[in-house]
N, C-alpha and C positions, 0 to 999 in steps of 0.2 A: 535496549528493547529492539525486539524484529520488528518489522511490519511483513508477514506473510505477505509473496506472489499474489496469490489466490482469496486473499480476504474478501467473503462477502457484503456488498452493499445491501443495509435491510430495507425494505422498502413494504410502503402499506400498511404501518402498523400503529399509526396516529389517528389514525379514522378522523372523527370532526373534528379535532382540535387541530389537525394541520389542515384542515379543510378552512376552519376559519383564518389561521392565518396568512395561507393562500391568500383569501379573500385580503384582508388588512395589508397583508406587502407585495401586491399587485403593482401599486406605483414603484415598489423597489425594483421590482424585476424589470418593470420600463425603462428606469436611470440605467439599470445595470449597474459592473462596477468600473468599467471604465472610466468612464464621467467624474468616480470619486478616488482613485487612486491616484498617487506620484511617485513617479520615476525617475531615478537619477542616479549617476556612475561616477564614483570617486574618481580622482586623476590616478589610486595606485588598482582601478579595478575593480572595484567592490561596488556593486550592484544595491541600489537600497529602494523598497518599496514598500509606502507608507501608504496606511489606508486612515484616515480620523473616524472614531467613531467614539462620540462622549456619552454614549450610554449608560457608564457608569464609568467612575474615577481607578479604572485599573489597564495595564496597558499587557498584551502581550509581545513579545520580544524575541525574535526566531533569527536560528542562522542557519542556514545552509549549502553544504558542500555537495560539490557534482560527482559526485564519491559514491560510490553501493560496491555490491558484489561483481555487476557486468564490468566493473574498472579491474578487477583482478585478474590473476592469470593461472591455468594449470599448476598446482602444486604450491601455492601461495592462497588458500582460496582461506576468508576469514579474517584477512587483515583489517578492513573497514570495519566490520561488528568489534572486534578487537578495540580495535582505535576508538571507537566509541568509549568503552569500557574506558580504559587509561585515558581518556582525555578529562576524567573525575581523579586524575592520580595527582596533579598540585602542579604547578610552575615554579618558578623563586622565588616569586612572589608569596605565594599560597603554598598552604601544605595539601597531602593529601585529603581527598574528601570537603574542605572547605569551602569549594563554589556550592554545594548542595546545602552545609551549614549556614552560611552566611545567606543566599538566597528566602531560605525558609526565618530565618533569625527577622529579614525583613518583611515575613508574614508573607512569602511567596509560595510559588509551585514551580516545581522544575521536572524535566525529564529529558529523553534523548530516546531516538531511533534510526534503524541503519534498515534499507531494504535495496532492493537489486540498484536500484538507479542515483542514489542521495544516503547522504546521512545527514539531519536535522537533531537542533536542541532547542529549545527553551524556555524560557521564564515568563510567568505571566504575574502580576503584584501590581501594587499598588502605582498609578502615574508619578505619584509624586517621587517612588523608588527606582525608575528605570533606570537611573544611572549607574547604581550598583550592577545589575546584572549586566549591561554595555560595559564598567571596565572588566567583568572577570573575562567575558568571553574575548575582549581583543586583546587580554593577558593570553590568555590560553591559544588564542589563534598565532600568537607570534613565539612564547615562552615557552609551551608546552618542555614538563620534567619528566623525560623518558625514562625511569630507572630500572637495572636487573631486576632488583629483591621486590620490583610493584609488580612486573611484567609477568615474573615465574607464578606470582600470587595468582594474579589476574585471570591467566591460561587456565591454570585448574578450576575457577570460578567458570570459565566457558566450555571447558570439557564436562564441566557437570550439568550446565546450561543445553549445552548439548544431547547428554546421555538421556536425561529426564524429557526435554522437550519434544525432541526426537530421537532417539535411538529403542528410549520408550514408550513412545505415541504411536502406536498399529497406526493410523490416521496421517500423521502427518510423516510419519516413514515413507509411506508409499508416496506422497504427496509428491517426497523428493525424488524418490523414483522415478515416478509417473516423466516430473521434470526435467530429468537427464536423460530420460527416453527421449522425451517430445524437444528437445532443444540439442543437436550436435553439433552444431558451428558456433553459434552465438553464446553466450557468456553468462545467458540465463539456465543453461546447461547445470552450472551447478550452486548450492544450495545458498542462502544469506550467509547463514552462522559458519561454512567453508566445512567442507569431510574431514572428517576427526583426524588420519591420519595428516592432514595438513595442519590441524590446528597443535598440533603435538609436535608440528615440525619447522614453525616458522621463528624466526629469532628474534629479539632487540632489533637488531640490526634493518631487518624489514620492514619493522613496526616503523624506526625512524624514516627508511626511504620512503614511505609511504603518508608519513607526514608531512616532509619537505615535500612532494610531489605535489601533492593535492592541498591541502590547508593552506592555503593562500587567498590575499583579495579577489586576486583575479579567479579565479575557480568556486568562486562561492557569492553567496548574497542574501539579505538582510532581508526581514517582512514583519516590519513593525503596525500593529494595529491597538487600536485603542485613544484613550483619550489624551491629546499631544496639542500640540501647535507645530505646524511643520517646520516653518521657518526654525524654530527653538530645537526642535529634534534634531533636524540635519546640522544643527551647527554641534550638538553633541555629539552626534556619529562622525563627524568629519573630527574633533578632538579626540574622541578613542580612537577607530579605527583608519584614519588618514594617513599617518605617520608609519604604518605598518608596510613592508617593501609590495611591492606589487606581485613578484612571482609570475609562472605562467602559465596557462590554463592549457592543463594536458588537453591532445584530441580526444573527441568521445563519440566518432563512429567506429563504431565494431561490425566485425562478419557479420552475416545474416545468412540463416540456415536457407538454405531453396527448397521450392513445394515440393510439400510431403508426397510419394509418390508409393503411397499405399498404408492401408492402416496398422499399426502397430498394439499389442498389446503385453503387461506386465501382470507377472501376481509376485505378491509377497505375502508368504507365510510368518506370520506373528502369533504369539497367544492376543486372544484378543475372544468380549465377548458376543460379536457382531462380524458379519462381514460389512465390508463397507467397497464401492462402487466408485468411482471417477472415470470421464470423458474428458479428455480435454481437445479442444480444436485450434488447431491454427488461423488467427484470426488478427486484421489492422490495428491500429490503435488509433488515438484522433485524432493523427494525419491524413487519415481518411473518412470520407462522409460518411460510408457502411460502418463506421466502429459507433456512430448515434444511433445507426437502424438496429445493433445488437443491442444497445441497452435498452430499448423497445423491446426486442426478443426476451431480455434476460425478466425486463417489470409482467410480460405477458406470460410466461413459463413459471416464474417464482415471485411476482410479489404480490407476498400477503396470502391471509387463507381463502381469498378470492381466485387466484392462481392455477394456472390448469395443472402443474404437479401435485398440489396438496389437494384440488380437488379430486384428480384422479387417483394417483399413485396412494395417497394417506387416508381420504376421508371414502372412494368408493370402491377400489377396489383392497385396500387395506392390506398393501405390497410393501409400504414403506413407514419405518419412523417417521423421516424427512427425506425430501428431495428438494434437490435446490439448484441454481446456477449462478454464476456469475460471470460479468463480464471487465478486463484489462485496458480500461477506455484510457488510465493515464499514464499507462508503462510509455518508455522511453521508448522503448524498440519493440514491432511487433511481438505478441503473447498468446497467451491460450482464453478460448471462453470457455468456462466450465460448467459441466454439471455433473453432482454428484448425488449421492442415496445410500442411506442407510435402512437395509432391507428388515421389516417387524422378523423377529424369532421366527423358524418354522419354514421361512417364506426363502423363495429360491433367490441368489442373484440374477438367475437368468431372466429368469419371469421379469425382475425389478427393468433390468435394461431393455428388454422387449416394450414394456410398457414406456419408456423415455423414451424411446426411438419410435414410437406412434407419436407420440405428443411431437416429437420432431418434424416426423414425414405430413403429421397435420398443418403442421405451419408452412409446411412446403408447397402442398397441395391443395389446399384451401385459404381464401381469404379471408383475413382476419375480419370479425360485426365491427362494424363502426363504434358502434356502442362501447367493446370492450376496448378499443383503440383510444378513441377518448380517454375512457377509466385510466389505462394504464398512464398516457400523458399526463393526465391529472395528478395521479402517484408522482410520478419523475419530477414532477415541476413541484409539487409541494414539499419533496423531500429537498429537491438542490433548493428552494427558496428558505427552508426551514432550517438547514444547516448553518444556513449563514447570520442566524440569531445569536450565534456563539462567535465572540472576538477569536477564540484559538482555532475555530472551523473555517473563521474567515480566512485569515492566515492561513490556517494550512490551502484549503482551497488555491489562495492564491502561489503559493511555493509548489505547489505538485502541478497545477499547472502551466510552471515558469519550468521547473523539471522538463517535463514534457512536451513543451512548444514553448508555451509563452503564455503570462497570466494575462497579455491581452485577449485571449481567447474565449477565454469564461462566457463571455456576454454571448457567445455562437450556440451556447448548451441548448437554452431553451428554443432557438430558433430551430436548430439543427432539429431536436425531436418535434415539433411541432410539423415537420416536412414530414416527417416521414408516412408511406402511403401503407397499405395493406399489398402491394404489387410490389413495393421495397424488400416489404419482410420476408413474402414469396421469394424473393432474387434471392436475398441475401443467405437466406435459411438451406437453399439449392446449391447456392457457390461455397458455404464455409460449413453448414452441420451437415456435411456428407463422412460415412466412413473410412474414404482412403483422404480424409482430412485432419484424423482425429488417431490419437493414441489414448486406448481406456485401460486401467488400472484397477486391480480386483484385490483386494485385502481377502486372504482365505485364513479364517481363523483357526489357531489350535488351540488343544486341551492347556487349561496350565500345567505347569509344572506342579509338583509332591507340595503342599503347602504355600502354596501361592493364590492371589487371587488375580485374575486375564486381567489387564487394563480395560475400561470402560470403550475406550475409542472414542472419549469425549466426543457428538455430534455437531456442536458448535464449534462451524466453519469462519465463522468469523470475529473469532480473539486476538489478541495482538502480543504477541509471544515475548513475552520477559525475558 
């Protein structure tokens, strides 16, 4: 599985039920998670963070590697999505496909995803099952069964993954456009899944260097939540994965593009029955305090049909399907904050971006009501509070934010937007949505072809790509 760049955060769309639970996990948000997590590092490296949470007798069970697309290289690009794939191809233990049989045999759930910065797996089942899934994965972390006749399989399964996902998504074609435009030094430059002609051209051979490089203790780490006894867990994980060699943890600062130094712009011609609209702006991530004041930007611009885009652009001037944005608070390396639109039939794309770039120059120029500043905090806080109802949201939460800095951070979210002023979003909105900040991306559609019909341009920005 990918996880797109640009995937939107939905926000707003719980109304009073996440209003009340707001209300009811008030105290949660107090503790925070600090308070309740443990941390601790094998002597061969491997990183393990346990959260207990006995709300019900099932445990999820995650591993993750410092591994995405930004670790590749020109002309190699797709080995980690790759590696995902064959790391379901068997060790010596196991044959092919049988961590997913055995897994589900013991009434579990499993999955895996690869995005620019990590690839993560795992299982979520019953407490009393965790051991199974802890030994497949520190089989596979150490064993892994690299073979021809899986790899030649595999490739084809990702060349078609490819063809279908994007080659024929108008939408997400451009997406990757837009992103090789807007990135030329750093590594987000090109796409998760690697350009086809790389995927057609990389060997066995790579697949393995690229296993021995990165799949190791030291380069990766564990994010077990659910219902456990720590004491009991760690002495399990130190029996699987203890005895596995340490290995060493590639570096993982990469070039960084320097300021954009005028705006740029792409069109791509597709059949397609929509045009479709992308901005993307160069912008911090949560290294910086301004990447909180954007996610204010992003809940005030698009969340919910409260939202000044849907109010404007959909419901009163009737410009747009959708309009939407998002923002890259937990990329590794500075990203883009987006907005994007998909223009009603009839209606111009030009009109559609005149109308975004008002809603822009207003938050520039005007201070946000307090009123709506609240609302939207309220959004923010009830969504990250509400997320974390779920054992596998917990977890992930806490891995994409170890990706990213560090899951001791978490606990700064609600603080951070809570700071933020109406004279922030002024600044913020002046210093980063300006247009020699920003490369915009226009889908111009063509007729189909003699007995075909255009692709939809699916308008849901925020699916997680298979």
């Amino acid at each position: 599985m990918l996880i797109a760049g640009w995937k939107k955060r939905g926000r707003g769309k719980a109304g009073f039920f996440l209003f009340v639970f707001f209300l009811l996990s008030a105290s949660l948000a107090e503790a925070g998670l600090q308070d309740r997590v443990f941390e601790t590092t094998l002597s061969n490296g491997l990183k393990v963070i346990l959260l207990e949470n006995p709300k019900a007798p099932l445990v999820t069970f995650h591993i993750w590697y410092r591994v995405g697309s930004r670790n590749e290289e020109c002309g190699k690009t797709g080995l980690s999505h790759m590696l995902e794939h064959m790391m379901f191809k068997g060790t010596k233990k196991y044959g092919p496909e049988e961590y997913s049989r055995i897994v589900q045999e013991n009434g579990g759930q499993t999955n895996a995803f690869t995005s620019r910065d990590y690839t993560g797996y795992f299982a979520t089942l019953r407490s009393d099952r965790v051991q199974v899934v802890m030994d497949l994965e520190a089989d596979r972390m150490a064993n892994l069964n690299l073979r021809e006749e899986d790899f030649v399989t595999e490739r084809m399964v990702v060349i078609e993954e490819r063809r279908q996902r994007t080659e024929d998504d108008p939408q997400s074609f451009l997406m990757e456009q837009l992103e090789a435009t807007a990135f030329q030094v750093q590594p987000y430059h090109w796409p998760i899944i690697g350009w086809m002609e790389d995927i057609m051209r990389i060997t066995l051979e790579d697949l393995k260097r690229h296993y021995q490089t990165y799949y190791n203790p030291a380069n990766s780490f564990l994010v077990v939540v659910g219902d456990f006894h720590k004491g009991e867990m760690l002495s399990r994980i130190e029996k699987a994965f203890g005895g596995i060699p340490r290995g060493i943890a590639p570096k993982q600062e990469k070039p960084q593009d320097p300021p954009q130094s005028g705006e740029r712009r792409i069109f791509v011609k597709k059949e397609a029955q929509l045009p479709f609209l992308v901005m993307g702006y160069r912008i911090p991530n949560l290294r910086h305090p301004d990447a909180y004041v954007l996610e204010v930007i992003t809940a005030i611009l698009s969340g919910g049909k409260s939202s000044r885009f849907y109010r404007k652009l959909v419901l009163e001037k009737q410009l747009a399907l959708e309009a939407d944005s998002g923002n890259s608070l937990l990329s590794k390396d500075p990203a883009l904050f987006y907005i994007y639109a998909v223009p009603l039939p009839g209606k111009k794309v030009e009109e559609v971006e005149k109308s975004l770039e008002e809603e822009i120059e207003r938050l520039q120029k005007e201070p946000v009501d307090q009123r709506e500043l609240e609302k939207v905090k309220n959004q923010l806080e009830s969504s990250f509070i509400y997320s974390q109802d779920s054992l596998f949201f917990q977890a992930m939460l806490l891995a994409r934010y170890e990706i990213a800095q560090s899951w001791k951070i978490i606990d700064q979210y609600l603080p951070q937007i809570q700071r933020v002023t109406p004279k922030d979003i002024q600044r913020v909105a002046r210093q980063y949505l300006i247009p020699d900040n920003r490369t915009v991306g226009t889908l111009v559609p063509l007729p189909p072809k003699p007995g075909q019909e255009p692709p939809a341009g699916s308008p849901g920005m925020d699916r997680m790509i298979r």
